[in-house]
N, C-alpha and C positions, 0 to 999 in steps of 0.2 A: 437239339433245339434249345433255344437260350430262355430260361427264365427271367423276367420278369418279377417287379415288385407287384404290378397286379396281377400276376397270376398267385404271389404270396394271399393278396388279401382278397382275393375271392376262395381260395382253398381255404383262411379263416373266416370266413364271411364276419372282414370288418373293411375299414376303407384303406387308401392306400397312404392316405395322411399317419391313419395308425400306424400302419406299417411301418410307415418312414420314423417317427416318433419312435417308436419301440426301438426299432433297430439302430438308432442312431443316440442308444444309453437316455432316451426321456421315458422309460417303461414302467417309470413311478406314477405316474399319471394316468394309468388305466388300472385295471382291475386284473389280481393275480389269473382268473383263467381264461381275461384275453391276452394278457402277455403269453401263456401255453398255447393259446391257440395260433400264435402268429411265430413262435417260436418250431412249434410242431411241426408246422407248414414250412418254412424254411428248411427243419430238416428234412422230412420228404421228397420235394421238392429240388434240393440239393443248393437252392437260390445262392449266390454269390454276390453281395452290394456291388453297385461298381464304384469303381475306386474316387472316381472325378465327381459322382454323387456325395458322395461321404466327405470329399474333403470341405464341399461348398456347408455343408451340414455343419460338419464338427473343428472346420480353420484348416482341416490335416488328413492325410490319407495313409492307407493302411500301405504304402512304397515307402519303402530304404534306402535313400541314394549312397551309391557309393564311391567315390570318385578312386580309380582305379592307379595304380603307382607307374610313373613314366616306363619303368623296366621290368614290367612283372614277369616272377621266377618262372621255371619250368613247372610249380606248382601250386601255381596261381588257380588255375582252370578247377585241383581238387580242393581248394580253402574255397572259392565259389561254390561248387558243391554244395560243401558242408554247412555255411553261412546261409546260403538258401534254404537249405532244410531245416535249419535250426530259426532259421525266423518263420517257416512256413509254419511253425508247429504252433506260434502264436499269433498266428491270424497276418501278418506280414509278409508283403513281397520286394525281393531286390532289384532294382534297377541300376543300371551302371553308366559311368559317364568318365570319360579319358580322362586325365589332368592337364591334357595340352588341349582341352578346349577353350574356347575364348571365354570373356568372365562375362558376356552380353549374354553368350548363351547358358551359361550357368545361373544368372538372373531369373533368365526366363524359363528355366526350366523348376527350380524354386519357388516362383511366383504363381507356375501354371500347376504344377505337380502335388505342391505341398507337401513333400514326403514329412513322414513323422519323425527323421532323422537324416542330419548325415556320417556314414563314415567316411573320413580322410584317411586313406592307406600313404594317400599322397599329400605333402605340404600344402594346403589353400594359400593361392594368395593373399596379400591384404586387400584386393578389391571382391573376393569374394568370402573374406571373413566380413567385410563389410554387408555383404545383401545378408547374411545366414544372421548375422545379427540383428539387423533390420528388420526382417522377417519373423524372429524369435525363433527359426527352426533351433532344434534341439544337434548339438556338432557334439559325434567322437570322435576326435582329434588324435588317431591313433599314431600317425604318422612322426607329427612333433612330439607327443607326448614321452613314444618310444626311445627317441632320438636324443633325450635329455642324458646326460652323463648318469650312469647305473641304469637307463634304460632298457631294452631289448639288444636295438639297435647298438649302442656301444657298447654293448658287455659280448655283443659278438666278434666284434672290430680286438677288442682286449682279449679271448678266449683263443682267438687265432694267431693273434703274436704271440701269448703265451703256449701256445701249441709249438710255434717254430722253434721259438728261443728253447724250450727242453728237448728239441730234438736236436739241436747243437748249433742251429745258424745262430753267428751272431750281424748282421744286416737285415735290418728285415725293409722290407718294399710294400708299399700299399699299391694294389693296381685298381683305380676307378674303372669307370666302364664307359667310354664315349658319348653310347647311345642313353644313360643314365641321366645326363645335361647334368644338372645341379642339385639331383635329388636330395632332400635331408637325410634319406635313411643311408644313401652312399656316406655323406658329411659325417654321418654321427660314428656309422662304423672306423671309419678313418681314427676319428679321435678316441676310439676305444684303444686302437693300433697303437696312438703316441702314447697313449697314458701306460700299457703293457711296455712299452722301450724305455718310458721314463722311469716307473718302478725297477726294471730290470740292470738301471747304470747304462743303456746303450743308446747308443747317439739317433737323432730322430729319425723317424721311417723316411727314405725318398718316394716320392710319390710319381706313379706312372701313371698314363692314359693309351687303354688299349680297346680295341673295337672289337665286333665281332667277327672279325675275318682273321684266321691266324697270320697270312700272308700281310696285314696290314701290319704288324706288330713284330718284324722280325730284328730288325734297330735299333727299338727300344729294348725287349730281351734279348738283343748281341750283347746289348751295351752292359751288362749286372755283371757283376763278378762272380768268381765260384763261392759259394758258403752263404749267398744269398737264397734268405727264405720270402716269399712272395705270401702274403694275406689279400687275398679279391674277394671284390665287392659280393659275388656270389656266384654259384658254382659255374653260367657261364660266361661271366668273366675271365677265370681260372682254366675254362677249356679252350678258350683263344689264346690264351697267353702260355699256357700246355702245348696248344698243339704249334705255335711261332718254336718254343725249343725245341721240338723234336725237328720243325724242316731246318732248324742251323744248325741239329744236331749238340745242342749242349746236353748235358745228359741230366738226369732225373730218375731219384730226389740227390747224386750227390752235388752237380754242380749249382742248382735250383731245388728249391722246394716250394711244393703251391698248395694252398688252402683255400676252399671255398667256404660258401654255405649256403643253405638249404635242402643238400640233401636229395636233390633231381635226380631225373633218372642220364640226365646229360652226365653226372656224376661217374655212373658206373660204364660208360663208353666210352672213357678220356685211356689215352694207350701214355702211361701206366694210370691205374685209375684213381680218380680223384681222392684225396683226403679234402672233410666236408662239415659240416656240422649240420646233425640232423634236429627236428624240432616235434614236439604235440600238435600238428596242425589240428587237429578233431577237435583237441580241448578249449585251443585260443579259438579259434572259429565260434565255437558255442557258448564260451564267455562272454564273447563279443555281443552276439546276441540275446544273451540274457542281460547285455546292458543298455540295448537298445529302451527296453520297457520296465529299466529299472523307475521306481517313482522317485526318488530322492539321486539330483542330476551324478552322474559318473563325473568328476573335476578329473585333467587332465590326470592328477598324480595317481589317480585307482588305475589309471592303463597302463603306467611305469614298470608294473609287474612282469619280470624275465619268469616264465612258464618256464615247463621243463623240456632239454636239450640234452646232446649228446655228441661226442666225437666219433665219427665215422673213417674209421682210418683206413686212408688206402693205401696204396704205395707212392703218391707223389711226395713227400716227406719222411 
């Protein structure tokens, strides 16, 4: 059975104005043991505000939009997870929204919703950095933030070509990911890639577009020469473009070498298995949301922070 704010303030026998007062941070205005009383009652009770009440009350509501990344990893579904629990634990719920939604509906979802935050996993456009500012909602911009050189994102793109190049390719390949479109976090790892060949004395990555069918991509990896090491956008990237060499039969890691990252379990099913770069998802996840209701705003540059990672090596290199 659904609780009720009046059934709060007949269980304190006060009204439901108090109620609403109290519970919505104006509980200076009454007397310390009717805020216990209406406080008590809530917990008994188990009462729950609802979210669309509270926002009209306080400008804002206790939802976290998320706007979710064009190509989310194979673990994506366990950083959800954890992000949910870790804002459950301070009174916030997540709601999630594609990035290839329209920005009319982004608007209105803003303007209706009120979330107390967004996170961008995915680039906002500039029509919808427009309404988030308009609106004052509070943006972690983890997306771009990451994506900035020494970022996440490019320090992964850079850890992967330096992975190749010490295992002896000297060509290395970037391969984007079709269904990716124009992602930044694709963009950013890329340029980690050239700035790793630049350091290294070796001539710039070429860069490939493969899909996720291996049979689409057999062309493209005919086309590479032997002692080519391949850095993809992430690990299944790397398993389409894995599995295109083995139906031409180039062989692997001598004639090809491939790199992921994140760490999937698509990772450990690739025939020979992925080499990958693994990460903290628990720890970024929970950071995240301890920044959600930081009081002093998170600027772009506090999300720049590369958490801790790892090479997972398999035999495709």
């Amino acid at each position: 059975m659904t609780v009720s704010s009046e059934d709060v303030a007949r269980r304190a026998g006060v009204s439901r104005s108090t109620v609403s007062y109290i519970l919505n941070g104006h509980g200076d205005r009454f007397s310390p043991a009717t805020r216990e009383a209406v406080e008590r009652a809530v917990a008994e009770l188990g009462y729950r505000p609802q979210a669309a009440g509270r926002a009209l009350a306080r400008g804002q509501s206790d939802l976290v939009l998320l706007v979710m990344p064009i190509a989310a990893n194979g673990r994506f579904g366990e950083a959800i997870d954890v992000l949910t629990d870790a804002l459950a634990e301070q009174g916030l719920s997540l709601l999630m929204r594609s990035a290839t939604s329209s920005p009319e509906s982004f608007r209105a979802m803003i303007t209706t919703v009120r979330p107390r935050a967004v996170i961008a996993l995915s680039d906002l456009t500039e029509a919808e950095r427009a309404v988030v500012d308009s609106t004052g909602v509070r943006t972690l911009d983890v997306a771009r933030a990451t994506s900035r050189p020494g970022g996440w994102n490019w320090t992964m793109g850079r850890v992967q070509a330096e992975h190749l190049i010490g295992r002896g390719y000297r060509r290395i390949v970037y391969a984007r990911l079709s269904e990716a479109r124009n992602d930044v976090l694709m963009h950013a790892r890329e340029l980690g890639v050239r700035e790793a060949c630049r350091l290294a004395g070796l001539a710039e990555p070429q860069v490939i577009t493969v899909a996720l069918r291996a049979d689409a991509d057999l062309e493209v990896i005919a086309s590479l020469p032997a002692g080519t090491g391949i850095a993809c956008y992430n690990d299944d990237t790397a398993a389409a473009a894995l599995g295109a060499a083995r139906v031409i039969g180039r062989r692997v890691p001598q004639d090809l070498g491939f790199v992921g990252v994140d760490d999937t379990p698509v990772a450990t099913q690739t025939t020979p298995r992925l080499t990958t770069i693994g990460f903290d998802m628990d720890t970024d996840m929970r950071s995240l949301a301890r920044a959600v209701t930081q009081q002093d705003d998170t600027t772009d540059d506090g999300l720049t922070g590369v958490g801790e990672y790892w090479l997972v090596q398999g035999e495709s290199t």
